[in-house]
Structure formats: structure tokens, C-alpha cells
C-alpha positions as CSV (number, residue, x, y, z in Angstrom):
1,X,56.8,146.0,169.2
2,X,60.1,144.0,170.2
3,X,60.4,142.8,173.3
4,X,62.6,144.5,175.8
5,X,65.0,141.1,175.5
6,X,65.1,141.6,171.5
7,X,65.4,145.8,172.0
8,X,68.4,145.1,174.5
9,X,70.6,142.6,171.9
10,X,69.4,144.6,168.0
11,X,69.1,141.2,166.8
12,X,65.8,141.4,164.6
13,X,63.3,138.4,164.8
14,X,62.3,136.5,161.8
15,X,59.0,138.4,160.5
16,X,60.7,141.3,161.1
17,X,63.2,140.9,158.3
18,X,63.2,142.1,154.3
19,X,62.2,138.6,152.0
20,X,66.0,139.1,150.9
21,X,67.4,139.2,154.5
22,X,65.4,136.0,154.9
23,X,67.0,134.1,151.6
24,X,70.3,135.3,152.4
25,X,69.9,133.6,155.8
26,X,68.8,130.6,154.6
27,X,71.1,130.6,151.7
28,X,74.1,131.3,154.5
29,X,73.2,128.2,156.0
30,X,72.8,126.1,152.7
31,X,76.2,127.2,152.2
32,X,77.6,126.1,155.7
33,X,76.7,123.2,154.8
34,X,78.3,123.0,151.8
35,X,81.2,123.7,153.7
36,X,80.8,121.2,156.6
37,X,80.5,118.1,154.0
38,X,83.5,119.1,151.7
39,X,85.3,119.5,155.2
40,X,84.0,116.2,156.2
41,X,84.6,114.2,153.2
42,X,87.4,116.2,151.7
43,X,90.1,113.5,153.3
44,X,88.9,110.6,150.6
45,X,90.5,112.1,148.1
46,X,93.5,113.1,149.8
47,X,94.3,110.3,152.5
48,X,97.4,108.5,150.2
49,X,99.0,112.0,149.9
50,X,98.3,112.9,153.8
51,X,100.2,109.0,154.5
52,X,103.1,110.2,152.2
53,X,103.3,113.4,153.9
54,X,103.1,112.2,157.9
55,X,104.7,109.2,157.3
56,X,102.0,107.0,158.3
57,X,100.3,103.9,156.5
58,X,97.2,104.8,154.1
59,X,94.9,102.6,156.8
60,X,95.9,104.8,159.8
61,X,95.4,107.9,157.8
62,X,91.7,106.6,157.5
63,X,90.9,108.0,161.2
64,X,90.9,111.3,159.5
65,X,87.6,110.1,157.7
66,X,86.1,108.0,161.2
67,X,87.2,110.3,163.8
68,X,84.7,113.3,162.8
69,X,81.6,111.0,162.0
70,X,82.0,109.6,165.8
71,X,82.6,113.2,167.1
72,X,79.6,114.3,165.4
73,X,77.4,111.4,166.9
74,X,78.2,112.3,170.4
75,X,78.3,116.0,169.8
76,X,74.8,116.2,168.4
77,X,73.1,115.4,171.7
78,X,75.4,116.7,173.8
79,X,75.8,120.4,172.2
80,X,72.0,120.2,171.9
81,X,71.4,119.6,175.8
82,X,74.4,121.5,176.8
83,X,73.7,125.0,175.4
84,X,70.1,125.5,177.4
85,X,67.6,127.5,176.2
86,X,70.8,130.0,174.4
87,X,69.8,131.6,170.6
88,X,70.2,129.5,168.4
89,X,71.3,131.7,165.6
90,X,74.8,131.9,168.3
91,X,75.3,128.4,168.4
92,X,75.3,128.2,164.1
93,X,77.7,131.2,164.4
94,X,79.6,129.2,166.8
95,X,79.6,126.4,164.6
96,X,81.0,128.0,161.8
97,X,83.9,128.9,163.2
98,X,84.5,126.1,164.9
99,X,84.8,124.6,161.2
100,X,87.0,127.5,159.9
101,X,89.6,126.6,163.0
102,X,89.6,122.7,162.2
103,X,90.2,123.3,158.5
104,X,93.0,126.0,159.4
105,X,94.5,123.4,162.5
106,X,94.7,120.4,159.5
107,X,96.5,122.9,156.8
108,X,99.1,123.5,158.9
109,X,99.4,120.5,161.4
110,X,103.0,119.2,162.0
111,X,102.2,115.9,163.0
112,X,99.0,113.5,162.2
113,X,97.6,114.1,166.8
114,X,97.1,117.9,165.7
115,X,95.7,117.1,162.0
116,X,93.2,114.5,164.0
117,X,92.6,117.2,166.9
118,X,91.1,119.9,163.9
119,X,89.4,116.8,162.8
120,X,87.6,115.9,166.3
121,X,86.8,119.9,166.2
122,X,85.0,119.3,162.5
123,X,83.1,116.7,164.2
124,X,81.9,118.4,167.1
125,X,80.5,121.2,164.2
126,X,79.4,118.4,162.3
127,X,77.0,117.0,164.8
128,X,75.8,120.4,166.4
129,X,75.4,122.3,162.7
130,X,72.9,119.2,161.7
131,X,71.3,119.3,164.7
132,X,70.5,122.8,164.8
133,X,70.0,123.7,161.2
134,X,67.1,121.2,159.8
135,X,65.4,121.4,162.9
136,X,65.2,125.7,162.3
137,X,64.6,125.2,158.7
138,X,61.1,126.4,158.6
139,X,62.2,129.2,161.2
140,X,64.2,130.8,158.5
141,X,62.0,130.2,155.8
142,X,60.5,133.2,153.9
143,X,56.5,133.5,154.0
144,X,55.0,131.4,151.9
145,X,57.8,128.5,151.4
146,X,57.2,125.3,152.7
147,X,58.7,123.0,155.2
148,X,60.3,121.0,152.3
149,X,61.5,123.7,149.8
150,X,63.6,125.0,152.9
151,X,64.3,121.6,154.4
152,X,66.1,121.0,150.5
153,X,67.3,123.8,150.1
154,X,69.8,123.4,153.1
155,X,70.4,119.8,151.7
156,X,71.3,120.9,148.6
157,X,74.6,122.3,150.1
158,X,75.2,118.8,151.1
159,X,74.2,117.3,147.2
160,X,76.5,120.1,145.6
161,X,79.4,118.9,148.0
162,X,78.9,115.6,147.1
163,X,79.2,116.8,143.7
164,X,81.9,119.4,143.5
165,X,82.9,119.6,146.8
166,X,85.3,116.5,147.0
167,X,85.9,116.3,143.7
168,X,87.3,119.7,143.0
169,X,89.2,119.2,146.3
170,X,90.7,115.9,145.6
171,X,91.8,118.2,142.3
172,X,92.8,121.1,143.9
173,X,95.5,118.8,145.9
174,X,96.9,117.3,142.7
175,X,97.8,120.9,142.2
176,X,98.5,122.8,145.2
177,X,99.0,120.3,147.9
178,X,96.5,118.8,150.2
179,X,97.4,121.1,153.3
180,X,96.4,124.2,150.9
181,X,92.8,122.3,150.2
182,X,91.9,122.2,153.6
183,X,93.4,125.8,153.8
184,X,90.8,127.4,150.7
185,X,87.9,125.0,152.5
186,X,88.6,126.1,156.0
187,X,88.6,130.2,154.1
188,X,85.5,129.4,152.2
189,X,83.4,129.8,156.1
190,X,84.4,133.0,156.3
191,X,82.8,134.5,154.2
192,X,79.8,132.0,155.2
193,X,80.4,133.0,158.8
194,X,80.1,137.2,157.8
195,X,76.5,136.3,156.4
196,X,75.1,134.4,159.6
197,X,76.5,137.3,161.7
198,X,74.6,139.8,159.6
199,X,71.1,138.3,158.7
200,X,70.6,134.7,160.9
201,X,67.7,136.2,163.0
202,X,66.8,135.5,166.5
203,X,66.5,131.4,166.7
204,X,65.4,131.3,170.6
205,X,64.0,128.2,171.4
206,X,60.7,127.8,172.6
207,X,62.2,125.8,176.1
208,X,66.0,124.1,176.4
209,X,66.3,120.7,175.8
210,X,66.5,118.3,177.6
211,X,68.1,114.7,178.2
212,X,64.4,113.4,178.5
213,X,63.4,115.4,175.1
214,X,66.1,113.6,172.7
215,X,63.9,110.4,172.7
216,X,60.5,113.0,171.1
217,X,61.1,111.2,167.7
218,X,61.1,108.0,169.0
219,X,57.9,108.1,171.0
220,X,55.7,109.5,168.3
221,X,54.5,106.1,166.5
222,X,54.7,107.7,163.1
223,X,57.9,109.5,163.5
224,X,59.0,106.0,164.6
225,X,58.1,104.5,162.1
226,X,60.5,107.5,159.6
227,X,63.1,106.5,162.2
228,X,63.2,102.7,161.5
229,X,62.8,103.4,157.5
230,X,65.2,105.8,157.7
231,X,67.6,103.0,159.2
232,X,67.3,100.2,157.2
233,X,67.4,102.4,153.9
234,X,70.3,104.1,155.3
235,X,72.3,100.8,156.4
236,X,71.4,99.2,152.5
237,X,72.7,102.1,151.2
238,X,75.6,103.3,152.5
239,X,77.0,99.6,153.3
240,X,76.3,99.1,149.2
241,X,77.3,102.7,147.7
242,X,80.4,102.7,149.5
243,X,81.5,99.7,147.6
244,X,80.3,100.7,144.2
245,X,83.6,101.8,143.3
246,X,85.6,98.6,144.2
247,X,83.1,96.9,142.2
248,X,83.6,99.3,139.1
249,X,86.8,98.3,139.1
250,X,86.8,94.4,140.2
251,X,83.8,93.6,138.6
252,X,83.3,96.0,135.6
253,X,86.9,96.5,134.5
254,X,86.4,100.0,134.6
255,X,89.7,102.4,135.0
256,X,90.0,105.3,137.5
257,X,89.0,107.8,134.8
258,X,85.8,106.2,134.2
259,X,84.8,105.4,138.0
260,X,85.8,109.2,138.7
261,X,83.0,110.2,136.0
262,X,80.4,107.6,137.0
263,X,80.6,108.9,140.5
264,X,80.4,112.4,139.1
265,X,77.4,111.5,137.0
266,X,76.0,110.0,140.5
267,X,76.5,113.6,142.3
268,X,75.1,115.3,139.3
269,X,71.8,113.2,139.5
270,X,72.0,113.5,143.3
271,X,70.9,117.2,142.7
272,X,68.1,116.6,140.9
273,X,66.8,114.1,143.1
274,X,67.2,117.0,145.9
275,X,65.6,119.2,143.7
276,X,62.4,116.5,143.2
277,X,62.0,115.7,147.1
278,X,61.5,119.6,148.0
279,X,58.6,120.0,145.6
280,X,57.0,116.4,145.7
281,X,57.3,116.2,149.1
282,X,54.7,119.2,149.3
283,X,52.6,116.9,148.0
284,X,53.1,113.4,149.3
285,X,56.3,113.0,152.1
286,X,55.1,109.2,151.9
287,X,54.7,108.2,148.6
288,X,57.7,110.3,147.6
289,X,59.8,107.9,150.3
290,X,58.2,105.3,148.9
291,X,59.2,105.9,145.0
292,X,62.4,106.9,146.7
293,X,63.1,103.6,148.6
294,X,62.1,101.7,145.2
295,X,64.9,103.4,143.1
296,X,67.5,102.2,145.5
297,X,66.0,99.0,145.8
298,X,65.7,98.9,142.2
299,X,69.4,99.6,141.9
300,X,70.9,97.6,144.6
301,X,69.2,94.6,142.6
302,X,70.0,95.1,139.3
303,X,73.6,96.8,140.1
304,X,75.5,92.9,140.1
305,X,73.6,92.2,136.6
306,X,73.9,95.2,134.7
307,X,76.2,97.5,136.0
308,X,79.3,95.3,134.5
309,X,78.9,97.3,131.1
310,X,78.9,101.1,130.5
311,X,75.2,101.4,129.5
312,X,73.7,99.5,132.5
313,X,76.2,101.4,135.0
314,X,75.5,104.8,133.3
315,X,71.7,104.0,133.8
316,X,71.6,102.5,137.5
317,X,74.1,104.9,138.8
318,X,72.6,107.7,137.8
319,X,68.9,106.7,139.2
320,X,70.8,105.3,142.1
321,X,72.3,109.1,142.9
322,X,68.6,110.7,141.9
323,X,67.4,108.6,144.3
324,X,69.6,109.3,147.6
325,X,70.3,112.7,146.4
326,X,66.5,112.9,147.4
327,X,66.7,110.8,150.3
328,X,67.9,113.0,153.4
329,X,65.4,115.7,152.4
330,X,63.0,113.2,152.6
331,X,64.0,111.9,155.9
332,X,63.7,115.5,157.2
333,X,60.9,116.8,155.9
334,X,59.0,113.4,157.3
335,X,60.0,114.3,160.7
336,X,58.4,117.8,160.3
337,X,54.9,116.4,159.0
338,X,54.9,113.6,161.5
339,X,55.9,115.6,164.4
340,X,56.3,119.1,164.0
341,X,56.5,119.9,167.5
342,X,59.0,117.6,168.6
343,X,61.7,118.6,165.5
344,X,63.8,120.6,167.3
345,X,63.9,118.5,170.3
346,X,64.5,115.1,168.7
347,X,66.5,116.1,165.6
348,X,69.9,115.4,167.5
349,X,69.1,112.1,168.3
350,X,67.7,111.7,164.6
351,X,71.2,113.4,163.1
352,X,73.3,111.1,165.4
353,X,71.7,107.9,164.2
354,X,72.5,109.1,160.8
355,X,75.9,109.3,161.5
356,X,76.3,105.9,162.9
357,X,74.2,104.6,159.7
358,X,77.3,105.8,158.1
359,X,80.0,104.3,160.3
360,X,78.2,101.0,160.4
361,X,76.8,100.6,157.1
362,X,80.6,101.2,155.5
363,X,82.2,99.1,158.4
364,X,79.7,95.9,158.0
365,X,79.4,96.8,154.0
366,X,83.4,95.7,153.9
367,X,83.0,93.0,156.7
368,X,80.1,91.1,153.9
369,X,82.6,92.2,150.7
370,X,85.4,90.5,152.4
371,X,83.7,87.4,153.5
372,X,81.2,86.7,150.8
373,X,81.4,89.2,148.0
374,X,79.6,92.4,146.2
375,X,76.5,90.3,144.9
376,X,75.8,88.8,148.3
377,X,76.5,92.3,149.6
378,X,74.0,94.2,147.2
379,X,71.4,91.3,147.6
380,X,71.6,91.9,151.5
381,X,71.0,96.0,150.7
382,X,68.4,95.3,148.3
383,X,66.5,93.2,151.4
384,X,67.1,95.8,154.0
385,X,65.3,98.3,151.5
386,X,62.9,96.1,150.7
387,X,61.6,95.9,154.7
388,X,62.0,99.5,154.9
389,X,59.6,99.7,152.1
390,X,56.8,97.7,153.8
391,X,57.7,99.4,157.2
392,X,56.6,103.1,155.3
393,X,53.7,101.2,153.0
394,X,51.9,99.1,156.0
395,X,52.9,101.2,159.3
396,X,53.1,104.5,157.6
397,X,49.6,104.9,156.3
398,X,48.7,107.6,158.7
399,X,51.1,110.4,157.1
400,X,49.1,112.7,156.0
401,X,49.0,113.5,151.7
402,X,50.2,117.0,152.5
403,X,52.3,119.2,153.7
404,X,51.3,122.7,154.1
405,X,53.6,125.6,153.4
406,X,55.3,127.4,156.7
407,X,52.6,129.5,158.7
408,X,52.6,132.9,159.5
């Protein structure tokens, strides 16, 4: 029987939904989150055309890319502490359309403070959706599915944004205009937002969080030790990968056709390698790190040697993308094996040091490229990954082999 709380608001709890209404509330957050990263990343494509537009200089328009992955930082402990013990299945809902108005403010912004205000209000659902939505993952899993098949299947709407996301957005504003872009991204929640109102189940927490809970992740020794891999793989990579196409075209030769497809081929592998970490993470979170950390390693090293001709850059990019394509599933699902009880608690914290790997591994990434160059740069990476390596290998021994599908 339902509880007089769960009679009073009709919402139904988890176990008391059809298999279907459980996939399509799963699949309604997959696809918010395909939403939230085209969003996010959308303004890459677009940023000389927004400059032209505004009348501001390419460098300024920039903020539109910084401004949300700071927002989402500080919103990801703050909304998590803020909203109390309140259903979570709410706060997604609220999150959704908190995306749906900052895509609609930036379509139609008259001047570059309101465009940024729609961005702030992206990064405030940035921050709060990844906060909320991997640490519910196995809440909304059907029976029977593991943590890591429902932990990757919410990050493959992040891969599959990567991949056709910003590209058919940078497209879609060669043809209709970057304002209409964000418009069709900012309608593409609604629909998203119609599906979490009709099958997201009751997502009450077991307490509220609170300020003393953020640091859960950090206290457990083995989630620590996911924490500091996480970091140094994170800083190699994205202070590296965010220079690859510079590189492509300093160091390789290569024209803006061909980077545009090597980057696609890179998204493209990017979903298999989310596809691999949901079903080998079942069996080994650590050793699938592990052969996960290697690939990047392996790339990072070889990318200044081979990746100046079209066979070796074909080859390492495309292992390189398999390879984080598996990565923030793997990051995930290690927190839940580690330390299932402190996920939902400590995920903000985890999601907002993931943001600021991003902000700092691009800003220092540039700082090194300026100074010294790509190969000292991608021998630096290829020494951060090689420490987080050893950190999983000697201080990760602990993690258990397996990780058992979602309980009743």
C-alpha cells in the first residue's frame, strides 16, 4: 500500500511502475541530457557569428562557453543543499525548464548581458541536472539492470551530443542563423520536459543534504582514491584534447574539412567506448579504468609522433575518443561500487570538480601551448595519466571485481 504522503500527491513510486514507464523515465533523462550538453557546448561552433552579430570581439564572446561551466560548479552544491529533503523527480522537472528558458532568453537576446544571463541560467541547470541525475541512476533503473548499464545510459546523451549535438548545431547556424539554433535546442526540452512530468517517479531522498555531507566522497579512502584518478586523468585530457585541433592544423597541415571529420570520427568512437564501460564495468569498474586510463595515455604519447599524417591521426583519435567516450561512465559507476551510500550525497561535489577539471585543464592546456608547445603539452598529459594510473593500480586494489545489478 502507498503511503498516505504518496496517496495525497498520485505520484507512483518506482516498483510501482510498468518496465516501459521505467525506460521511458530513464530514457527522458538520457535525453535531458542530451539536451543540457548541446546547450552547453552549442556556442563553439557559433561564437565568430554571435561576435558579428553583438558587435563584440570573438575573445569576449568566449564567456558564453566559461560563464555556464563556473555557474554549474557553484550551482551543483548549492541546489543540492538548498532544496532540503524536496522530490527529487521536482527538482529534474525544474531543471529542464530552467534549460528550455536559457536556450529561449539567448535566441532572442538584444544585447550580449541578456544572452550571458540565459547562459548563467544553463549553468545553474547544468550543475543541479548532473548532480541529481547520476546520483538517481540506479533509482530509475528497471529490475534487473545494473548500476552501470543505467549509469551509461544517461551518459550516452552526453556522447551522442558530443557527436551530433554540436555538430549539427554549428550546421544548423550556417543555415538558419545561430539565434534559431539555440531556439530548436531550447524546443527540443519540451518535449523532454512532457516525459519527466508523466513517468519520473517519486525520487524522495532518504534525508536532505547537508553542507557536512558534500565532503562523503572524499572521506571514503577508495572513493578518494576515484576522486584523485578522476583528476589527474581529467586535467591530461581535457588540457590535451582541447588542443588537438590547433595541432591538426599547425602541426599536421590538415584543412578545416578534415579536422571537422576527425573530430567527428572522435565522437563516433566516443559512443562505443560508452557503450563498452556500461557492460565491462559490470564486471571489473577497476580494470576497465585502468584499460581506460592506458588508451589515453597511449594517445597523449604517440599523438606528437604519429598523428602528423592521416593514418596515425585516424588511428589515435579514434582510440583516443573510445577511450573518454568511456571515461565519465566510468568515473560514475566507481563512485557507486565504492560508496553506494554516500552517491547522492557526494555527487555534487564530484560533478563540480568535474567542471573545474574542464575550466582548468583548457585554461592551463593554452597557458603550456603558448609557452612551450603541443609536444611538451601532450608529454605533460601523458605524465598526469600515467600517475593516475598508479594511483587506481597501487591504492585502488580494494575495488571490488563486481558490480552487482540494482536490488529489488
Amino acid at each position: 500500500m502507498p503511503s498516505p504522503s504518496q496517496a495525497s500527491n498520485g505520484l507512483p513510486e518506482h516498483n510501482q511502475q510498468s518496465v516501459k514507464q521505467q525506460w521511458l523515465a530513464i530514457l527522458s533523462v538520457a535525453v535531458g541530457a542530451f539536451a543540457l550538453v548541446t546547450s552547453e557546448f552549442l556556442p563553439v561552433g557559433v561564437l565568430n557569428d554571435v561576435a558579428t552579430d553583438l558587435g563584440i570581439s570573438a575573445g569576449h564572446a568566449g564567456l558564453m562557453v566559461t560563464l555556464p561551466g563556473i555557474m554549474a560548479a557553484l550551482a551543483a552544491p548549492i541546489l543540492s543543499i538548498g532544496i532540503g529533503a524536496l522530490d527529487r523527480r521536482y527538482l529534474l522537472i525544474g531543471l529542464t525548464l530552467i534549460m528550455i528558458i536559457a536556450n529561449l532568453l539567448v535566441a532572442f537576446a538584444n544585447d550580449f548581458n541578456l544572452l550571458l544571463l540565459g547562459r548563467v541560467f544553463l549553468g545553474i541547470s547544468i550543475g543541479g541536472f548532473w548532480a541529481t541525475a547520476i546520483g538517481l541512476s540506479s533509482r530509475l533503473a528497471p529490475k534487473g539492470v545494473g548500476v552501470a548499464q543505467a549509469t551509461s545510459i544517461i551518459m550516452f546523451g552526453v556522447t551522442l551530443a558530443t557527436v551530433l549535438g554540436v555538430p549539427v548545431g554549428t550546421w544548423l547556424s550556417g543555415l538558419t542563423g545561430w539565434r534559431m539554433t539555440f531556439l530548436i535546442t531550447g524546443l527540443l526540452g519540451i518535449p523532454v520536459l512532457l516525459a519527466q512530468l508523466l513517468f519520473l517517479p517519486r525520487l524522495t531522498p532518504e534525508k536532505a543534504i547537508l553542507i557536512k555531507d558534500l565532503p562523503a566522497l572524499l572521506i571514503n579512502p577508495l572513493s578518494r582514491v576515484g576522486m584523485i584518478a578522476v583528476l589527474l586523468i581529467g586535467l591530461a585530457h581535457f588540457a590535451a584534447y582541447t588542443y588537438v585541433a590547433p595541432f591538426f592544423k599547425n602541426s599536421s597541415g590538415f584543412d578545416g574539412q578534415t579536422i571537422g571529420s576527425l573530430l567527428l570520427l572522435y565522437g563516433i568512437a566516443g559512443v562505443f567506448g560508452n557503450i563498452f564501460a556500461g557492460f565491462a564495468a559490470n564486471r571489473s569498474v577497476r580494470y576497465t579504468l585502468l584499460l581506460v586510463a592506458l588508451m589515453i595515455g597511449i594517445s597523449t604519447t604517440l599523438f606528437p609522433l604519429f598523428a602528423t599524417h592521416m593514418t596515425g591521426a585516424v588511428m589515435l583519435i579514434a582510440l583516443w575518443g573510445f577511450a573518454f567516450g568511456a571515461f565519465p561512465a566510468c568515473a560514475s559507476i566507481w563512485m557507486f561500487v565504492v560508496a553506494p551510500e554516500d552517491v547522492e550525497r557526494g555527487m555534487p561535489l564530484f560533478i563540480a570538480m568535474f567542471q573545474v577539471i574542464i575550466a582548468f585543464g583548457s585554461f592551463f592546456g593554452g597557458q603550456i601551448v603558448d609557452q612551450m608547445g603541443s609536444s611538451v603539452l601532450f608529454s605533460l598529459a601523458t605524465a598526469l595519466v600515467v600517475i593516475g594510473i598508479l594511483t587506481v593500480a597501487v591504492l585502488g586494489r580494494g575495488v571490488s571485481n563486481n558490480l552487482m545489478a540494482q536490488p529489488d
